[in-house]
C-alpha positions as CSV (number, residue, x, y, z in Angstrom):
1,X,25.7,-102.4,-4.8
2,X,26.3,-101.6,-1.3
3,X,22.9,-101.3,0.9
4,X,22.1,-98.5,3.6
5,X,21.4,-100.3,6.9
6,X,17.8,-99.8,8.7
7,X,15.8,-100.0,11.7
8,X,13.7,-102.9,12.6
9,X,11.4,-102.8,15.1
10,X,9.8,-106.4,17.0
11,X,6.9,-105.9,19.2
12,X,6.2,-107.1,22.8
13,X,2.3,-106.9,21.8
14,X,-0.6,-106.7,24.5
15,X,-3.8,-108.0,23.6
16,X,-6.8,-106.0,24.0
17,X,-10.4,-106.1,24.3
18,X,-12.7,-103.5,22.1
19,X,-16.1,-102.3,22.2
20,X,-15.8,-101.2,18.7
21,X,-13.8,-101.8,15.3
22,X,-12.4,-98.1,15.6
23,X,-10.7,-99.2,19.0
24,X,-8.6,-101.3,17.5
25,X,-7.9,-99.4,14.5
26,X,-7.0,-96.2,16.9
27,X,-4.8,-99.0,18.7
28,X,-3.0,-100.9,15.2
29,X,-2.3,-97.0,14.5
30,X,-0.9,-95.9,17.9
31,X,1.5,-98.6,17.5
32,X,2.8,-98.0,13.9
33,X,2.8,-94.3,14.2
34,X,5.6,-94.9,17.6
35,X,7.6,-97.3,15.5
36,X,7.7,-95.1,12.2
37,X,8.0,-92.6,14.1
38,X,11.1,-94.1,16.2
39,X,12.7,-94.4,12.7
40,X,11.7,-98.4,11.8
41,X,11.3,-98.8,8.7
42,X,10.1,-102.8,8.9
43,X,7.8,-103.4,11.6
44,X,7.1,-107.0,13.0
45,X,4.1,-107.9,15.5
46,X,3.5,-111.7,16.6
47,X,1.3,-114.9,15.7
48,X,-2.2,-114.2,16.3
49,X,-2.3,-110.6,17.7
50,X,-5.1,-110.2,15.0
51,X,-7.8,-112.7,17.7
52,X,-7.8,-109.3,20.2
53,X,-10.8,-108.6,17.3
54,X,-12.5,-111.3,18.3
55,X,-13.4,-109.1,21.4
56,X,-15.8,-107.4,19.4
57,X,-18.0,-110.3,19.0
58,X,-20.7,-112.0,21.8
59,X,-19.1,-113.3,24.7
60,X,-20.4,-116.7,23.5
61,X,-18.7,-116.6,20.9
62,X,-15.1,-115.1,22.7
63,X,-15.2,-118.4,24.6
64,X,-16.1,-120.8,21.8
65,X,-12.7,-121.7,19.0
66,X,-14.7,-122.9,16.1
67,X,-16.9,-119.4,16.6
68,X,-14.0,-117.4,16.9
69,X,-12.5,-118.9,13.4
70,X,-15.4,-118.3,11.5
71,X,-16.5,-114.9,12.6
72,X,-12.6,-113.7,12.2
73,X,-13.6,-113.9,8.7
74,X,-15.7,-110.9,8.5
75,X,-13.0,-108.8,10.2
76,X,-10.3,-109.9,6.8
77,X,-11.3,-107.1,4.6
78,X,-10.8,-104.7,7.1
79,X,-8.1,-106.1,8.7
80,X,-6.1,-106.2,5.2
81,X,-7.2,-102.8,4.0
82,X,-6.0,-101.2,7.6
83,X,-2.7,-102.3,7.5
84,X,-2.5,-101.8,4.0
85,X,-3.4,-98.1,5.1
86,X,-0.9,-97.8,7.3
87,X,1.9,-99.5,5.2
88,X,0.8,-96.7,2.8
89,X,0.8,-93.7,5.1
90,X,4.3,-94.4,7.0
91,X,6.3,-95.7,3.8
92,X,7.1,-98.9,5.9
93,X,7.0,-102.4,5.6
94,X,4.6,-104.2,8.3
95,X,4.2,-108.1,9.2
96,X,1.2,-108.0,11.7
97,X,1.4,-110.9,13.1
98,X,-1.0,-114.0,11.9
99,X,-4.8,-114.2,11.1
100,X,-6.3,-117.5,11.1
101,X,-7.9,-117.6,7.2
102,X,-10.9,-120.2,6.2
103,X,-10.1,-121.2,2.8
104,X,-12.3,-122.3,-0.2
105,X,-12.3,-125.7,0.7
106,X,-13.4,-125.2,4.2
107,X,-9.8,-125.7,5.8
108,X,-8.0,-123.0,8.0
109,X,-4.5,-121.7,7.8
110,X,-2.7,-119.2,9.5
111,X,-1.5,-117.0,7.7
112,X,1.1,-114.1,8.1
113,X,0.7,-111.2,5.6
114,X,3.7,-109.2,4.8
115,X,2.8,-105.7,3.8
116,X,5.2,-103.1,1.4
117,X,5.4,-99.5,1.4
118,X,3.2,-99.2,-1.9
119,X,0.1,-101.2,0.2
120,X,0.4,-104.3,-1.5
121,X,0.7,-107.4,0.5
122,X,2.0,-111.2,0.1
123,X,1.8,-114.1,2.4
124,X,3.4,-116.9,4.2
125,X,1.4,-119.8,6.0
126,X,2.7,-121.6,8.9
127,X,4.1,-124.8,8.0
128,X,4.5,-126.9,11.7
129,X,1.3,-126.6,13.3
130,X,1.5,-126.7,17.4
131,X,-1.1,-129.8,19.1
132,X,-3.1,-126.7,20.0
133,X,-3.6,-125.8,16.9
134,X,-3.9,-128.9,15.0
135,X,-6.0,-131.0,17.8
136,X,-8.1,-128.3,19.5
137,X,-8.5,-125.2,16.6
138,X,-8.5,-127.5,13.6
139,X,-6.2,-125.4,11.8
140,X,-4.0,-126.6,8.8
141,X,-0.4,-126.7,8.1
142,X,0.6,-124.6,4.9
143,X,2.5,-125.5,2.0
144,X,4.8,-123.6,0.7
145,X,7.7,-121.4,1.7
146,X,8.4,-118.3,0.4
147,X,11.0,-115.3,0.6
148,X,9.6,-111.4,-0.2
149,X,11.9,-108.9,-1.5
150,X,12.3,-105.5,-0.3
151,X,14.3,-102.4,-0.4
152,X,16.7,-103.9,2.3
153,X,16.9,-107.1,0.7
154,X,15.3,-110.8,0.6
155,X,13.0,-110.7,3.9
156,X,11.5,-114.9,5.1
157,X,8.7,-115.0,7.4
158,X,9.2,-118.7,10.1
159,X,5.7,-118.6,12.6
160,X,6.5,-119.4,15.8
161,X,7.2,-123.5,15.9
162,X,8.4,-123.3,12.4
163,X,11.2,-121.8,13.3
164,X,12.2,-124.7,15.8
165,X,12.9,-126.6,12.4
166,X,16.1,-126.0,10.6
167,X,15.6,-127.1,7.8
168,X,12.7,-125.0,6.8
169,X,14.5,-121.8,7.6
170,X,18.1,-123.2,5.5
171,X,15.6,-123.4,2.3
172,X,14.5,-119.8,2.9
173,X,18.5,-118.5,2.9
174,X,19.5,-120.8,0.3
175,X,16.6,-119.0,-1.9
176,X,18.1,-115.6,-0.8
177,X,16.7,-114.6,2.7
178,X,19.6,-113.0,5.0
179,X,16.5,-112.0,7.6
180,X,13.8,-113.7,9.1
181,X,10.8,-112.9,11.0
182,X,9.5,-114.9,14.2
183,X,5.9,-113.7,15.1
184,X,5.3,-115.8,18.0
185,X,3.0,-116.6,20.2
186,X,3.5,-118.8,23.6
187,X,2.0,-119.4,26.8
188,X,4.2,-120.3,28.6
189,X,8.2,-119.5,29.9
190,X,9.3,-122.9,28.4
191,X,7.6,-122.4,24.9
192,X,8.6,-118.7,24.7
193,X,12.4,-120.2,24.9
194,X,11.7,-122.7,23.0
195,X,11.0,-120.5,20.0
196,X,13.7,-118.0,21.6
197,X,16.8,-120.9,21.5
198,X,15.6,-121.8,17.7
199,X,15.5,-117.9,16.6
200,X,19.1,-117.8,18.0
201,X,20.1,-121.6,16.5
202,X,18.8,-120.5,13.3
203,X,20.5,-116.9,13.1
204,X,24.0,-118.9,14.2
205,X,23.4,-121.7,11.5
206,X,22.4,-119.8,8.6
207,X,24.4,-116.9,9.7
208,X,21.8,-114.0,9.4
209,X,19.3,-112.1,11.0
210,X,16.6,-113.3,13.2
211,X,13.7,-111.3,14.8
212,X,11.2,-112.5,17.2
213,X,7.8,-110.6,18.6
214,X,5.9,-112.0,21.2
215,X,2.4,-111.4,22.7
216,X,2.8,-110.3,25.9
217,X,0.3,-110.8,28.6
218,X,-3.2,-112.0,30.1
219,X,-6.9,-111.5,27.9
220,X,-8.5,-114.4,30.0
221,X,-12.2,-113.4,27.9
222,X,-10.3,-115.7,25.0
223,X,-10.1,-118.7,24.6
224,X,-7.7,-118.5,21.7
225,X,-4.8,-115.9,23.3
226,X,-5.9,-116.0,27.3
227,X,-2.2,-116.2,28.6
228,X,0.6,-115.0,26.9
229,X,4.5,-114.9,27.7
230,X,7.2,-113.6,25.9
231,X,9.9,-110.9,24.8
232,X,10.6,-109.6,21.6
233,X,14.5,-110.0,20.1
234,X,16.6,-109.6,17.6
235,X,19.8,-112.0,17.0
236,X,22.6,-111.7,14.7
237,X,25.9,-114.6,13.7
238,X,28.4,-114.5,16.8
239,X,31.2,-113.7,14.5
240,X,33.2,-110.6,13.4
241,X,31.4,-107.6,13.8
242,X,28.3,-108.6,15.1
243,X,27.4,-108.9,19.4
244,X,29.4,-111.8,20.8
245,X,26.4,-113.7,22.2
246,X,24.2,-112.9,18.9
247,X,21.8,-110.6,20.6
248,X,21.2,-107.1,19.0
249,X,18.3,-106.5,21.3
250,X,16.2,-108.4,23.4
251,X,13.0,-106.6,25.6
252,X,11.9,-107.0,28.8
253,X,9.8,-109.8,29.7
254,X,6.0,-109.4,29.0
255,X,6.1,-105.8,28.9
256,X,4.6,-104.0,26.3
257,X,6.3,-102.2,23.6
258,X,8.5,-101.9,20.6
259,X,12.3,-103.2,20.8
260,X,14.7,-102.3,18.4
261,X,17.6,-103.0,15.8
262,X,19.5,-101.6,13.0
263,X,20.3,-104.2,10.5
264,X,22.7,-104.1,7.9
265,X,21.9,-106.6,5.1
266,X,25.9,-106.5,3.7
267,X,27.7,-107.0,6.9
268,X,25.7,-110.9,6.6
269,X,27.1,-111.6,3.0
270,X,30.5,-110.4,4.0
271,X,30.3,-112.7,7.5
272,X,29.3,-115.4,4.8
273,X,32.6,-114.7,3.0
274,X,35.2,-113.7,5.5
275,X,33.8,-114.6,8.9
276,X,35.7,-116.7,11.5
277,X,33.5,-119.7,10.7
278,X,31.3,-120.4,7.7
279,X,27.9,-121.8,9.2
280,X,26.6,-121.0,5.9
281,X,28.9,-122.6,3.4
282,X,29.3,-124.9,5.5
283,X,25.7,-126.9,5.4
284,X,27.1,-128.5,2.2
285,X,29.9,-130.4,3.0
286,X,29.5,-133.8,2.5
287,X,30.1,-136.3,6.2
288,X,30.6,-139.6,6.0
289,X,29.3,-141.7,8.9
């Protein structure tokens, strides 16, 4: 069955300080409404956007990580039932980035949720944990990776460093996915390129779709997201049909905003059949060394 193409949209997201829990539903609403209204119908936002809430608690507790993880869990409910709201009220799908989750057992993950037009959600963790996160937050690698399907197709989530590991994101197409998300989140040029040149190795490898969204940007009350650096893109197989350097889109450095793409699903399984290479098929040849 053939498959209508769509609009993505990856943001370039600024992170904000709030006096009150309204603020930054006013804001997560401003920035859906543009993108739905701008005619995405998947909307991606990057790894941790969700600590700008974390400006809504004392300022001992802005500059204090441990704090910051444990009072983010009072803000879940909400946070899940907004963007389950919005998902709702636009007919769209939305990955909002990350929120860092305290499990039964005490440990943290960070987790991406991945919300459907209906308002229900699903989840993938982050697998590769940066030495921020692992030495200075405490926060735990995941176990498991998944692939969510949609309207468009089979949709894989990678956080940030996971995508900087190929073979996590060949598991996710060999169970289906022909597009990826990136939320990221870097501090610095080198580590937003880092993320940027294994968004790009992956899409060539695996021949499919790629997106990445970046915080953009200084909050310097958090101790969490203070700097941030990055664009948001969205790369493609350098092959027939498809741009010759593999970039659909790519934003303006640090600038806020939405960047965008229309995807077609079908033009990847027929580059994985009749392109001028087969990346793809390709991964299971046997070498000898």
């Amino acid at each position: 069955m053939e498959r209508k193409p769509f609009r993505i949209a990856a943001a370039q997201y600024d992170i904000g300080y709030f006096a009150h829990i309204d603020e930054y539903r006013a804001k997560a609403r401003r920035w859906i409404d543009e993108a739905a209204g701008n005619g995405a119908r998947l909307l991606l936002l990057p790894e941790y956007a969700s600590m700008e809430l974390a400006s809504l608690f004392p300022r001992e507790v802005q500059r204090a990580l441990p704090a910051q993880l444990r009072g983010m869990q009072d803000l879940l409910d909400e946070y899940l039932g907004l963007y389950a709201e919005l998902a709702r009220t636009y007919r769209v799908y939305i990955q909002p980035g990350t929120f860092p989750v305290r499990l039964a057992n005490g440990q943290y993950r960070n987790r991406a949720y991945f919300f459907h037009p209906d308002g229900r959600h699903e989840y993938q963790e982050k697998l590769q944990m940066t030495r921020f996160e692992s030495e200075r937050w405490l926060i735990d690698a995941g176990e498991e990776l998944k692939v969510f399907d949609t309207a468009f197709g089979r949709v894989a989530i990678s956080v940030c460093y996971d995508v900087e590991f190929p073979l996590l994101a060949r598991r996710q197409v060999e169970a289906g996915a022909e597009l990826i998300l990136v939320p990221s989140c870097t501090d610095t040029l080198a580590g937003y390129h880092r993320v940027r040149v294994g968004c790009q190795a992956r899409a060539l490898e695996n021949q499919c779709y790629v997106v990445q969204s970046s915080t953009v940007g200084e909050a310097r009350w958090s101790e969490a997201v203070d700097v941030n650096v990055g664009a948001a893109g969205i790369y493609t197989p350098i092959d027939y049909g498809f741009p010759d350097d593999g970039v659909l889109a790519a934003g303006e450095l640090n600038r806020p905003g939405w960047v965008y793409g229309d995807l077609d699903l079908d033009k990847i399984a027929h580059v994985r059949e009749a392109g001028q290479v087969f990346n793809f098929r390709d991964w299971t040849r046997q070498l000898r060394f």
